[in-house]
GUDRENBA-859762 format. One record per residue: residue in three letters; x, y, z of N, C-alpha, C in turn. Coordinates in pm, 1 decimal, always signed. Layout:
% GUDRENBA-859762
[pt 'ala' [X Y Z] [X Y Z] [X Y Z]]
...
***
This chain:
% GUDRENBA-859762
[pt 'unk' [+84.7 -117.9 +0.0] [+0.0 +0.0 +0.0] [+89.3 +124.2 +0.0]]
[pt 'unk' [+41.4 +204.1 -68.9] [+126.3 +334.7 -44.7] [+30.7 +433.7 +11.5]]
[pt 'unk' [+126.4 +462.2 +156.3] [+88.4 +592.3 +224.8] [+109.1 +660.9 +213.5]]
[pt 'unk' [-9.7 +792.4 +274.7] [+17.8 +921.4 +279.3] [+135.7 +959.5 +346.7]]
[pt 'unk' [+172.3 +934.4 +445.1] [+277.8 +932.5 +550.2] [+346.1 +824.4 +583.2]]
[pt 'unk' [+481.0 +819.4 +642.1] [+514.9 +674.0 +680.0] [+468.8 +609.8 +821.6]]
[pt 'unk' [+496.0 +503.7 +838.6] [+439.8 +386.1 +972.3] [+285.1 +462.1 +1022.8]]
[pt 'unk' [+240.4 +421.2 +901.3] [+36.3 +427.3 +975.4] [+47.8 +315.8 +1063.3]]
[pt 'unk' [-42.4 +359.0 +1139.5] [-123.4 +192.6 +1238.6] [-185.9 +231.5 +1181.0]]
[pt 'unk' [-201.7 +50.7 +1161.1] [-308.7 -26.2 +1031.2] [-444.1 -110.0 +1095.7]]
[pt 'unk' [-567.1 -55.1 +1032.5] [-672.8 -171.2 +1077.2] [-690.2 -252.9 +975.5]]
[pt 'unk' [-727.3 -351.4 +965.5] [-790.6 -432.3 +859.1] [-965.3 -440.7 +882.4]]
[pt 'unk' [-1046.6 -387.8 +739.0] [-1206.2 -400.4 +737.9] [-1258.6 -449.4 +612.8]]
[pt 'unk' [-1334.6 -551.3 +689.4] [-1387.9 -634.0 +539.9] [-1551.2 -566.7 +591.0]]
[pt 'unk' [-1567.0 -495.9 +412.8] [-1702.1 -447.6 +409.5] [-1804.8 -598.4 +460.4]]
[pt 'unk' [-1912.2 -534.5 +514.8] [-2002.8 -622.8 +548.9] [-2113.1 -592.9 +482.6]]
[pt 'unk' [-2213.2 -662.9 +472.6] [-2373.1 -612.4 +429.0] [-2415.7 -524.2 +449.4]]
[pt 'unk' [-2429.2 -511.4 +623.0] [-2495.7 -388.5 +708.5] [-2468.2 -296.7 +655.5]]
[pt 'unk' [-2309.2 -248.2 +633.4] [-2242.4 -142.5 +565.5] [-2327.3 -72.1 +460.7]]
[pt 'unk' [-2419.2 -118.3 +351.1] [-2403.2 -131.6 +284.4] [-2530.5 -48.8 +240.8]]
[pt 'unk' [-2562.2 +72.4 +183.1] [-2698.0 +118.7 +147.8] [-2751.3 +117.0 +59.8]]
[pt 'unk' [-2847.3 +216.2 +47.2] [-2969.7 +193.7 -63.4] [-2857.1 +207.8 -195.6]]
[pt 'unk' [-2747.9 +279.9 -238.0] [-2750.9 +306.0 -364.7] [-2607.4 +160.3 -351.9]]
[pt 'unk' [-2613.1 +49.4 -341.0] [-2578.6 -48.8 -339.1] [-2401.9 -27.1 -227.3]]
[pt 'unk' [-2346.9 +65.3 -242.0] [-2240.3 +128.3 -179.9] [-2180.3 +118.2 -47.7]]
[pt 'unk' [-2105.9 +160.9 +26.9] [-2053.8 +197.0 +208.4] [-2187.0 +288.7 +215.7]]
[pt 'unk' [-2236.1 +276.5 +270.1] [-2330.1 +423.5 +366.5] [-2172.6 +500.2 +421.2]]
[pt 'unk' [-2220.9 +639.0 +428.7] [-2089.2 +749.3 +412.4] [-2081.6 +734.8 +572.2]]
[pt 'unk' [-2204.2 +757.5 +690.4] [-2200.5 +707.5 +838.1] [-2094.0 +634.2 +860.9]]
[pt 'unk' [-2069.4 +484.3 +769.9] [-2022.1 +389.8 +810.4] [-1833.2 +380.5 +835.3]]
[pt 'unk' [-1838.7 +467.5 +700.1] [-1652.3 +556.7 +733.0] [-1626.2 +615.8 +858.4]]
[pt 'unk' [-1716.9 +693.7 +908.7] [-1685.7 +769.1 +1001.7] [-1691.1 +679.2 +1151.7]]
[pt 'unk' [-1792.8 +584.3 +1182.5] [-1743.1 +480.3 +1243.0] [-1607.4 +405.6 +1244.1]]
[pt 'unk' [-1570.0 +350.7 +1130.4] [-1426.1 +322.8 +1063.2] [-1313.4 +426.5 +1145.8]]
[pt 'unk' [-1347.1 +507.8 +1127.0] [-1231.9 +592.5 +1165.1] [-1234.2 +636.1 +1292.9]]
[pt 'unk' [-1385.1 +633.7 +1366.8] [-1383.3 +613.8 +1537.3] [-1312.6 +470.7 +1601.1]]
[pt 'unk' [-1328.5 +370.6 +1478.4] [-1268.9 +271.8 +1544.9] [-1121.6 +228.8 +1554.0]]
[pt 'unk' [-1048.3 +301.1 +1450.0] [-901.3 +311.1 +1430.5] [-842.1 +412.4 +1553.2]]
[pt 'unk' [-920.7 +506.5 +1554.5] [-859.4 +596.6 +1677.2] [-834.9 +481.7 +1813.4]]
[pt 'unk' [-943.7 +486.4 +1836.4] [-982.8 +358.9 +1947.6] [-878.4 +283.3 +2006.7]]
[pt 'unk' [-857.8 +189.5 +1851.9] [-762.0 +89.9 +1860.5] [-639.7 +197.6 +1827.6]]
[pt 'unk' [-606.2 +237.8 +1780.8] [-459.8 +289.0 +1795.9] [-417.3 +326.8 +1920.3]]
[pt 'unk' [-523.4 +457.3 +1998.5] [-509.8 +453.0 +2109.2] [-453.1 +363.2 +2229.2]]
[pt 'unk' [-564.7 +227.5 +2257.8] [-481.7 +118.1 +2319.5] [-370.2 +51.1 +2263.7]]
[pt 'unk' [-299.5 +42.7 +2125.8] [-233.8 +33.0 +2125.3] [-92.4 +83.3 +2175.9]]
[pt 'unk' [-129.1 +261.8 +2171.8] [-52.2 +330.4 +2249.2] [-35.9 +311.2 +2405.8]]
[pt 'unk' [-83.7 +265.9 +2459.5] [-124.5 +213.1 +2579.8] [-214.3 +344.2 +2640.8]]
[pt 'unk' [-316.3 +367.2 +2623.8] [-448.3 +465.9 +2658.3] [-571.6 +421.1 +2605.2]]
[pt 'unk' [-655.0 +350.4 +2756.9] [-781.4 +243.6 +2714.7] [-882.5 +358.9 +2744.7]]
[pt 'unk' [-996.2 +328.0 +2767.1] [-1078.7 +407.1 +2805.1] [-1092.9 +370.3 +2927.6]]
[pt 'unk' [-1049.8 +347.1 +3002.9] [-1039.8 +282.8 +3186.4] [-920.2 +376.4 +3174.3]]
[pt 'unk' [-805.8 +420.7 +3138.6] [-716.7 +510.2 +3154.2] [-728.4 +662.6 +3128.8]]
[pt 'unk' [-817.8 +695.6 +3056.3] [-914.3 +775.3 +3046.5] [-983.9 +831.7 +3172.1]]
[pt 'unk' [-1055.6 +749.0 +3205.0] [-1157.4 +717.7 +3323.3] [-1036.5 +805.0 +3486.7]]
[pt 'unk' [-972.5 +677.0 +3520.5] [-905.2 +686.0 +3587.5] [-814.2 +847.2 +3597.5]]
[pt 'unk' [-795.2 +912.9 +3507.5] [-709.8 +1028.0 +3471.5] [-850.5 +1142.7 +3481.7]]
[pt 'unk' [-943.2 +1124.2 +3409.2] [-1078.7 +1184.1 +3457.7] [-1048.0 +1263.0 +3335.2]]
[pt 'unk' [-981.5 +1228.4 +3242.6] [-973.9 +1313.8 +3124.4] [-1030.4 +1234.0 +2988.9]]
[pt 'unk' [-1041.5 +1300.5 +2852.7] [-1067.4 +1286.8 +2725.7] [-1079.4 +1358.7 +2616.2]]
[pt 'unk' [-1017.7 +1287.6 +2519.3] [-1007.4 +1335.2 +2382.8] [-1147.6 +1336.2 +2323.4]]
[pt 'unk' [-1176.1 +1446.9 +2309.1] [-1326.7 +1472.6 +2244.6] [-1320.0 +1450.9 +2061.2]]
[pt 'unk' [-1412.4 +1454.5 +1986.7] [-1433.2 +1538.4 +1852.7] [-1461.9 +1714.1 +1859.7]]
[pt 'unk' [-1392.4 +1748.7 +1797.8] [-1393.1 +1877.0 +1790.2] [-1435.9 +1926.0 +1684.1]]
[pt 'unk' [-1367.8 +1844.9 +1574.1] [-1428.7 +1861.0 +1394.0] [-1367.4 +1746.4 +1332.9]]
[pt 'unk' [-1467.7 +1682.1 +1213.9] [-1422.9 +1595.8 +1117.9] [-1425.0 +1671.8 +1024.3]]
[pt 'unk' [-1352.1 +1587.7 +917.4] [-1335.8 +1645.1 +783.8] [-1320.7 +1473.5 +691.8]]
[pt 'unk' [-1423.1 +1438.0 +631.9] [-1404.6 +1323.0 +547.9] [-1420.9 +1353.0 +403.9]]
[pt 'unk' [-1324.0 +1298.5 +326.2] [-1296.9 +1319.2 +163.1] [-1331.2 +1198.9 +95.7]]
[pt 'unk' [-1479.4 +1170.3 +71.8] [-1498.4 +1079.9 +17.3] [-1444.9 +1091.0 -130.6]]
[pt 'unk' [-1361.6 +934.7 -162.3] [-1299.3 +964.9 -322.6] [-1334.3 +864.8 -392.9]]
[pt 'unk' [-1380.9 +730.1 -385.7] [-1443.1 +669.5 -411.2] [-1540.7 +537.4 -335.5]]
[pt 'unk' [-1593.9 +492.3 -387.6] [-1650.4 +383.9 -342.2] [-1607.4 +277.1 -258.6]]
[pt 'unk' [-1708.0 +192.4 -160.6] [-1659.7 +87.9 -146.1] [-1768.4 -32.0 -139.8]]
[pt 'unk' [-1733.0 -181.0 -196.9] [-1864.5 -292.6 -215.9] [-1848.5 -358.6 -123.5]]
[pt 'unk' [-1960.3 -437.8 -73.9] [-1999.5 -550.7 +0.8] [-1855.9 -639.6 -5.6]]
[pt 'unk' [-1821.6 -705.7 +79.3] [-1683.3 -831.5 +54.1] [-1527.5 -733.1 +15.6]]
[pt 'unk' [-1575.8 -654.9 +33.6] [-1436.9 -587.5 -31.4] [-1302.2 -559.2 +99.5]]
[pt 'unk' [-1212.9 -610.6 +91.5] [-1114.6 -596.1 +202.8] [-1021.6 -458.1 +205.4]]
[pt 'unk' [-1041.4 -389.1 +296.6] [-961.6 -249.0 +312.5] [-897.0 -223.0 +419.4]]
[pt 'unk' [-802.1 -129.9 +421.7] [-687.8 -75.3 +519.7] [-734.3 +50.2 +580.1]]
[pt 'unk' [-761.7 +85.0 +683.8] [-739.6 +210.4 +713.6] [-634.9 +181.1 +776.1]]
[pt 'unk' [-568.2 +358.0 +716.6] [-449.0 +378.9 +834.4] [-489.8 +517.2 +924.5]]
[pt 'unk' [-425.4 +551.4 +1010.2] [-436.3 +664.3 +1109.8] [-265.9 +684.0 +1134.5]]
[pt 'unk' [-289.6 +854.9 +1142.5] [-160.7 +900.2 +1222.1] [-172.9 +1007.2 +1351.7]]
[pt 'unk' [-122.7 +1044.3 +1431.9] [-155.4 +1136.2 +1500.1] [-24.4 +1246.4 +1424.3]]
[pt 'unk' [-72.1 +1355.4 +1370.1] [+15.0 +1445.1 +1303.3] [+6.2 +1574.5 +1374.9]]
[pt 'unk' [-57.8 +1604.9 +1529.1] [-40.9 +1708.9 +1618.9] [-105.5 +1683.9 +1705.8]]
[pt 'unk' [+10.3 +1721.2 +1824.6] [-32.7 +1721.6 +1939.4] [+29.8 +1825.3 +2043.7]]
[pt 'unk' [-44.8 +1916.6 +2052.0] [+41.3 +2015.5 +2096.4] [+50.1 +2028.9 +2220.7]]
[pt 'unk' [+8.3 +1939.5 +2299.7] [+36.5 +1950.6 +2450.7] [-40.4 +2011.7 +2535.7]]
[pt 'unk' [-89.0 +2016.8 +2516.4] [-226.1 +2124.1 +2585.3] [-320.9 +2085.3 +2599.7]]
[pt 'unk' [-415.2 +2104.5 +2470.2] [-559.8 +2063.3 +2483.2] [-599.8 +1982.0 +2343.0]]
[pt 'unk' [-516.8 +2031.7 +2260.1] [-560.7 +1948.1 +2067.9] [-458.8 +1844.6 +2048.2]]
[pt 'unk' [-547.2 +1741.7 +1958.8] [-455.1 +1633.0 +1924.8] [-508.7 +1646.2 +1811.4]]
[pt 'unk' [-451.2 +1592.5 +1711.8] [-505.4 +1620.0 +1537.6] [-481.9 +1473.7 +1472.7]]
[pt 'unk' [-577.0 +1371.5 +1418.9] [-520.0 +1295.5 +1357.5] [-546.0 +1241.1 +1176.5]]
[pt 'unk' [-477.5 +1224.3 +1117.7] [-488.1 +1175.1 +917.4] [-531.4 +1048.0 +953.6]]
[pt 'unk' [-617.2 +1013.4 +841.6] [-672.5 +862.8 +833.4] [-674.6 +849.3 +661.2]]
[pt 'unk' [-649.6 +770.8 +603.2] [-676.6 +726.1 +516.7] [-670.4 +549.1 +473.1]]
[pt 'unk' [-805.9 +553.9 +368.9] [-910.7 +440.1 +359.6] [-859.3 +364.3 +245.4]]
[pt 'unk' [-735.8 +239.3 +194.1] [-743.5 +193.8 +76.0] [-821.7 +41.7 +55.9]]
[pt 'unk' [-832.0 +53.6 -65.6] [-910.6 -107.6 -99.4] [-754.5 -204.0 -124.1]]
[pt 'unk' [-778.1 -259.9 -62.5] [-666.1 -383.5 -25.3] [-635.1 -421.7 -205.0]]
[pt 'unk' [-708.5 -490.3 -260.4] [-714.9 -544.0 -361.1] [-634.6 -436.7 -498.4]]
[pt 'unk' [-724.6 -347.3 -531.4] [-649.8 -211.5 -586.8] [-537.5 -140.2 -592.9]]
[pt 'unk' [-520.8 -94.7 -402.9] [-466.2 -34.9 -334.7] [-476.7 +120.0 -380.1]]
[pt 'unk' [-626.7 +158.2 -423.7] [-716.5 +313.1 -459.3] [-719.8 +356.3 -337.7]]
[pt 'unk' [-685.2 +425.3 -317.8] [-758.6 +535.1 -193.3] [-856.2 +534.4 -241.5]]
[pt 'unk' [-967.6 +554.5 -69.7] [-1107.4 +547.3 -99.8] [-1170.4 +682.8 -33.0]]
[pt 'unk' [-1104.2 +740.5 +67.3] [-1116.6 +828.0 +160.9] [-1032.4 +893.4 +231.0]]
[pt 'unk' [-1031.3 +1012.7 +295.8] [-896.3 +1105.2 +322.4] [-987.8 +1131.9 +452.3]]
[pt 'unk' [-935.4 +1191.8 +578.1] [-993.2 +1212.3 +670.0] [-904.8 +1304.6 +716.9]]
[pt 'unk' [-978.5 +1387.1 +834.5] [-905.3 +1412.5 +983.5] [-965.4 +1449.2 +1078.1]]
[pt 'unk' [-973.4 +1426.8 +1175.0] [-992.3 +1461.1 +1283.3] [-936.2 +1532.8 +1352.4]]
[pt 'unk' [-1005.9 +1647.1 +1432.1] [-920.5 +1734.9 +1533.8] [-977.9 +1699.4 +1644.1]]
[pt 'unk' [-901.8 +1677.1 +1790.9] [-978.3 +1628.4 +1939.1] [-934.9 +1701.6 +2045.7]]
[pt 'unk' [-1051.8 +1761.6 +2153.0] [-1005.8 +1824.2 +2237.4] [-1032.6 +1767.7 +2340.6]]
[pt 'unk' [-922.3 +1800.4 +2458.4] [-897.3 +1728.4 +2574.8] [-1030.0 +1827.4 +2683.7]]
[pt 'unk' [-1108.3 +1710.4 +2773.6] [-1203.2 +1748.7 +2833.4] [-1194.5 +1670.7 +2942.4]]
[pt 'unk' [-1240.9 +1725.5 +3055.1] [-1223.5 +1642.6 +3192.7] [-1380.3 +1579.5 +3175.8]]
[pt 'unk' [-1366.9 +1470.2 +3209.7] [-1514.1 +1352.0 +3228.4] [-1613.5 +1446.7 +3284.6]]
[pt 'unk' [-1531.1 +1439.9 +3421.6] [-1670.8 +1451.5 +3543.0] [-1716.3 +1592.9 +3483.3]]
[pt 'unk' [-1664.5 +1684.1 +3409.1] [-1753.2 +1790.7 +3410.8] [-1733.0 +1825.2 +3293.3]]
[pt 'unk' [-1723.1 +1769.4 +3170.1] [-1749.6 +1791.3 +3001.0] [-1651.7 +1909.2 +2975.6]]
[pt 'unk' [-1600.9 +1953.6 +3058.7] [-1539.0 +2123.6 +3008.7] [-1406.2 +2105.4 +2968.3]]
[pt 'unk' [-1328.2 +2178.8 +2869.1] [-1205.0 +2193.0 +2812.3] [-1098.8 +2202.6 +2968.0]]
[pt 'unk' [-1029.8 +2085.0 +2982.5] [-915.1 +2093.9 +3031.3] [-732.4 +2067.1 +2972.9]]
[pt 'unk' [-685.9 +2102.0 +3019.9] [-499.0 +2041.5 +2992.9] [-496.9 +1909.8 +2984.5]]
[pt 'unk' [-434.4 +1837.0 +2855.7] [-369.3 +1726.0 +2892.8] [-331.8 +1695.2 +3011.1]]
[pt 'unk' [-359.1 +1563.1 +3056.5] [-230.9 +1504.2 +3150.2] [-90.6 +1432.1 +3134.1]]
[pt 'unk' [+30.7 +1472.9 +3152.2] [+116.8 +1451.8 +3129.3] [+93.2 +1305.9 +3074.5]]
[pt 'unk' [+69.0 +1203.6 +3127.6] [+43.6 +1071.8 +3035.4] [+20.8 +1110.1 +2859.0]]
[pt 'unk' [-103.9 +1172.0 +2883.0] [-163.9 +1222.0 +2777.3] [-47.6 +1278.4 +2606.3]]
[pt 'unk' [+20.8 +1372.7 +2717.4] [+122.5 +1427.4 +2628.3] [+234.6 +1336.3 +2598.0]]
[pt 'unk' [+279.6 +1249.0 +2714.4] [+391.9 +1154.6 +2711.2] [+364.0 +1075.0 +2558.7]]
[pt 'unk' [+248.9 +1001.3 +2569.3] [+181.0 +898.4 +2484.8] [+168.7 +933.4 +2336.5]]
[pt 'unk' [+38.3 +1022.9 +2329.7] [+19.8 +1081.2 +2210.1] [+151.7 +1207.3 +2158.9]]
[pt 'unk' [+218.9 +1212.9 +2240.4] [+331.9 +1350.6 +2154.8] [+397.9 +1254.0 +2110.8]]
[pt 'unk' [+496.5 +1144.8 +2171.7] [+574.4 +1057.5 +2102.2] [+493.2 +1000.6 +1976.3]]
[pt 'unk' [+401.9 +960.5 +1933.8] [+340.3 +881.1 +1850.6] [+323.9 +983.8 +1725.2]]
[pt 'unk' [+328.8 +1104.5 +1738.0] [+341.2 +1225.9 +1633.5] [+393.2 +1169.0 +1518.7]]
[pt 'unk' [+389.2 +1151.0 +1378.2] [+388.0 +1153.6 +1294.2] [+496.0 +1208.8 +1202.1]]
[pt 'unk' [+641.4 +1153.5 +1201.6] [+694.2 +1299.2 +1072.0] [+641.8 +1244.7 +922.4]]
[pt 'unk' [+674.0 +1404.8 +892.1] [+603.4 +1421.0 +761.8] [+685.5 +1399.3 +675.3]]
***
């Protein structure tokens, strides 16, 4: 596959039915799930679960998406998303690239990003990273 950037964490997604809407296609919803679920898992991969989260009383919110649908995707079809975290400035924003290829092809299907702001649980409001926070996600930064 050729990436946008180098060393994405990689998911592997085989379209399913459900996926799948009226104009025979991905329902466009169903990307954006995709790409809640790569965060997710990249996250614990980084070692930050949502019990670490919890415990810290902090979280990475959505702040804004941005999805570039570029083409299609069918029922059975096997694809890559990748994710990067490409800013994190220590504070309160983490920024991350996603992009969607068809395994088979290797077309980009979709361009993404996400921007996330750090919020304390117990009371929804914009707080500071916690040093974990910054430790974790700043190392995992992305060069370009």
């Amino acid at each position: 596959m050729t990436w946008d950037l180098p060393s994405p964490f990689v998911i592997d997604i085989q379209v399913e039915a459900s996926s799948i809407d009226h104009y025979g296609h991905v329902n466009n919803a169903e990307y954006l799930r995709w790409v809640e679920r790569a965060s997710w898992t990249h996250s614990r991969h980084l070692g930050l679960s949502l019990e670490d989260y919890r415990a810290l009383d902090r979280g990475m919110v959505v702040h804004r998406h941005e999805l570039d649908y570029l083409a299609p995707a069918f029922e059975g079809e096997p694809l890559q998303l990748a994710t990067w975290i490409v800013v994190c400035d220590g504070r309160l924003t983490l920024e991350r690239r996603f992009q969607l290829c068809n395994v088979e092809t290797s077309r980009t299907l979709l361009r993404a990003q996400t921007r996330f702001a750090c919020i304390e649980l117990s009371s929804g409001r914009p707080k500071r990273m916690p040093p974990r926070f910054v430790e974790v996600y700043g190392n995992a930064v992305a060069s370009r």
